[in-house]
N, C-alpha and C positions, 0 to 999 in steps of 0.2 A: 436401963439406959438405951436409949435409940441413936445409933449411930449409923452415919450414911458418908458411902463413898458417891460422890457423883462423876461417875468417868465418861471422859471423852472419847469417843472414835474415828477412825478415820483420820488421825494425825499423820500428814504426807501425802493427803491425796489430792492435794492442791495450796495454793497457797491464800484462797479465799478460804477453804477449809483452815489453814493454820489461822489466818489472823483471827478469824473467830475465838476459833479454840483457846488461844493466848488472848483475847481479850475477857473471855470468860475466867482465864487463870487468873489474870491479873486483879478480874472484880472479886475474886475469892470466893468462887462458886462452884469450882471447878478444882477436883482436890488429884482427878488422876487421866491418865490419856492411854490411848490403845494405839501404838505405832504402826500402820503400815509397812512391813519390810519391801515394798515393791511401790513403795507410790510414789511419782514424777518429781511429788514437794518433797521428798526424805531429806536430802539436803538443808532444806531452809528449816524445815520443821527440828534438824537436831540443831540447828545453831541458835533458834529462838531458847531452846531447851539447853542448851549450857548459857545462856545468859541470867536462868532462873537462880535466885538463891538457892542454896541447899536447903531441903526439908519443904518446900516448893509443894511438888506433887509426887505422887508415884507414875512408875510409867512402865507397860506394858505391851505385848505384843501383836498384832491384830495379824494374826494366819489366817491369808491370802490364798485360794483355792478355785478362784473364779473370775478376774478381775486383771487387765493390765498382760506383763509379762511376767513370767516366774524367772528365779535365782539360779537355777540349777539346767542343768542341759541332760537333752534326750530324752526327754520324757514325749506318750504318742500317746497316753489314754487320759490324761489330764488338761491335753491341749491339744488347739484343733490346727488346721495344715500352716496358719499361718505362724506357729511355734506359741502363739497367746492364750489363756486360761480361755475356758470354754462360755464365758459369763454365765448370770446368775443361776438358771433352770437348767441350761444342761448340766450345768455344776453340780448342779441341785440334784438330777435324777444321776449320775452318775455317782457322785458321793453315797447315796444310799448304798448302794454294791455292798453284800459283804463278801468273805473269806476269798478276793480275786489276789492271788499273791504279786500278779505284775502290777497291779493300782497299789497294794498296800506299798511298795517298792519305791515307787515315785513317788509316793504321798511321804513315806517316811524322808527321801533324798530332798525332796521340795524342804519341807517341814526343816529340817537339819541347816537348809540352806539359809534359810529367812531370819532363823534361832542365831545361827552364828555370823550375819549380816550383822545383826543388831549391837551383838557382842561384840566385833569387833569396829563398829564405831562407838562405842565406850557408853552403852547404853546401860545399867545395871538393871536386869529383867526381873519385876519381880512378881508379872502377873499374864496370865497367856490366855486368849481369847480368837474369837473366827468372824472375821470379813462374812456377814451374812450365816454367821454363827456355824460356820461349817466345820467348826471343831468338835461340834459333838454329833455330827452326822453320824453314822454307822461305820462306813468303812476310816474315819479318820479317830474318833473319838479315843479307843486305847492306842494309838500311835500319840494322838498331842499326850495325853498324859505320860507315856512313855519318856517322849521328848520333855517335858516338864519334868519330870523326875530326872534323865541324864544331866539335864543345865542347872537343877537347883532351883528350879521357877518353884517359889513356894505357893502361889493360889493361882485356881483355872473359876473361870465363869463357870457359872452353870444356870443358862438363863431358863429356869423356870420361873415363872410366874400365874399367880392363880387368879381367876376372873371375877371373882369377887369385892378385888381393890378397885374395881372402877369407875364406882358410883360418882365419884367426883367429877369426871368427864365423857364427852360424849365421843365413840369409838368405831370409824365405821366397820362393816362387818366383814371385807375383805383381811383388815390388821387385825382384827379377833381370830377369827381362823388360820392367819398365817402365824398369829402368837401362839394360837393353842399346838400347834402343827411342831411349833422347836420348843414348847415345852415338854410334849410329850418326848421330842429323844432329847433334852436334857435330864428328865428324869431316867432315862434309861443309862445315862454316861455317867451318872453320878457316882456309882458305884465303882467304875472301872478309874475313875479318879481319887476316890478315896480307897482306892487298894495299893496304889501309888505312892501313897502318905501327902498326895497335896490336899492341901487345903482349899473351901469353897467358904463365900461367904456364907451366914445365916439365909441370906431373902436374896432376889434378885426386882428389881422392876425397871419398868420399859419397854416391853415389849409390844406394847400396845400405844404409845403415846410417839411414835414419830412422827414429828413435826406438830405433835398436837399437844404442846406440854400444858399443866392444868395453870396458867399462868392468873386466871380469875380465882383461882380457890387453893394457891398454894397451901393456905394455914390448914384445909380441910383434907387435902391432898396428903399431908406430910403429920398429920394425926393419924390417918389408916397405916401408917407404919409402924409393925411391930419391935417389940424390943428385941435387941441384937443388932446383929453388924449386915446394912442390906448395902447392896450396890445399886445403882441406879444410873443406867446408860442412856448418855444423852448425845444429840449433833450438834453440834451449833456451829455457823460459821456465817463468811459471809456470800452471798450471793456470787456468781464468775470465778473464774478460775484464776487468771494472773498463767504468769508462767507456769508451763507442768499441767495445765490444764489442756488433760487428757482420756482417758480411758475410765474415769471416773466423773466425767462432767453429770450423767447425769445423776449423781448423787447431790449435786453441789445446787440448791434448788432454791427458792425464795424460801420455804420451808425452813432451811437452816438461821436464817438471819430472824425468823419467828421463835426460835428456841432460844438464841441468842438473848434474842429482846427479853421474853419468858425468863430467862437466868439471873438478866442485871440488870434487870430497870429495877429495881430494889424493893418488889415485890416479896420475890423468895427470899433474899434477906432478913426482910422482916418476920415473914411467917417463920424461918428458923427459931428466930430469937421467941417468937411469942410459944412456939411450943417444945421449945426447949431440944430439939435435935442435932446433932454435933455431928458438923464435919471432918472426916479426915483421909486422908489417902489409905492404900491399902498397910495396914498395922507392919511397924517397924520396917517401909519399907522405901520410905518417901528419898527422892535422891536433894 
């Protein structure tokens, strides 16, 4: 049986990012989300999400390491003089660091902080993942698990994906190379998460289709997927920010509102049904 989670990210990082997202919940397309614990819309984004029936969607964590303001105070090697995350590339070359005990420090106090943000606005976590997937960086990857193992977070991302699934679309070669780039340390985290005892899905994909979902060949798209439990990360929202539209604007891009359309003009719909693949949130976990 081929079954697929299709999860959303970046839930909180605006509220053209929410409406999307929850328009895409509501088409039934969208079975799981990745909450921002630092994003301007958190707010709006938990109150659309207690308006959900129960068994709705699952909902998970997106740690934040580059992006906005962090949780946690006094940290100097994870943020620059104006007290805010470093954005994406310096995040990016400094998360590689390994064995620096003052980074591991703040990244574990950051980490801790975002975790129990979330918990204590009544959020049941039951799946942990990274803003520009920097949870499986080097210097962060056995801390999230660590942290996933202290809260009970039963499954962590582990976004590999292999380059062979992508006959179905065309991919420029900048997103190939930055895909292949976090598969290569997702397969290196993989292991320090399954010594943990979390759980990862079977498959991962996405990594190569942002903003460029296969919206012309869903039924052919969604055949190259093997049997088992894959995840499948997606954006969708809607174009501008609305209030809280901040530190993340430029994620929020015509692009999204293309994913969107790609989701529930009832294209993929259909391609579900004709090839028989089943939606569901992450197993036993949906709120």
């Amino acid at each position: 049986m081929k079954r697929l989670i299709v999860n959303a990210d970046d839930l909180g990082a605006d509220e053209g990012r929410n409406d999307g997202i929850f328009e895409a919940i509501e088409a039934g397309v969208v079975t799981s989300v990745s909450i921002l614990p630092n994003g301007p819309s958190l707010r709006n984004a938990l109150s659309k999400l207690r308006s959900l029936p129960r068994g709705k969607i699952s909902c998970g964590i997106h740690i934040n390491l580059s992006e906005g303001t962090p949780l946690s105070s006094g940290l100097r090697l994870v943020t620059g003089p104006d007290g805010r995350f470093r954005g994406k590339q310096s995040a990016r070359h400094l998360l590689l660091r390994r064995g620096d005990p003052v980074l591991e420090r703040e990244i574990r106090r950051e980490l801790e902080a975002q975790i129990c943000a979330l918990r204590d606005a009544g959020v049941a976590i039951d799946h942990l993942d990274g803003h520009q997937h920097v949870h499986v960086f080097p210097a962060v990857a056995r801390l999230a698990a660590e942290g996933a193992k202290n809260h009970e977070i039963p499954w962590i991302r582990i976004p590999e994906e292999p380059l062979n699934e992508l006959r179905t679309t065309s991919v420029p070669t900048s997103e190939i190379e930055e895909g292949l780039w976090f598969s290569g340390h997702a397969e290196a985290a993989r292991p320090l998460v399954y010594a943990m005892g979390i759980s990862a899905t079977d498959y991962f994909r996405g990594l190569y289709l942002k903003g460029n979902l296969p919206a012309e060949r869903w039924e052919e798209y969604l055949e190259t997927l093997p049997h088992g439990l894959t995840e499948f990360m997606v954006h969708p929202g809607r174009f501008g920010g609305g209030p809280g539209f901040g530190p993340f604007s430029s994620f929020s891009t015509p692009a999204r509102e293309m994913e969107l359309a790609a989701l529930t003009d009832g294209r993929f719909q259909l391609a579900l049904q004709k090839t028989g693949v089943e939606l569901t949130p992450f197993p036993e976990a949906a709120i």
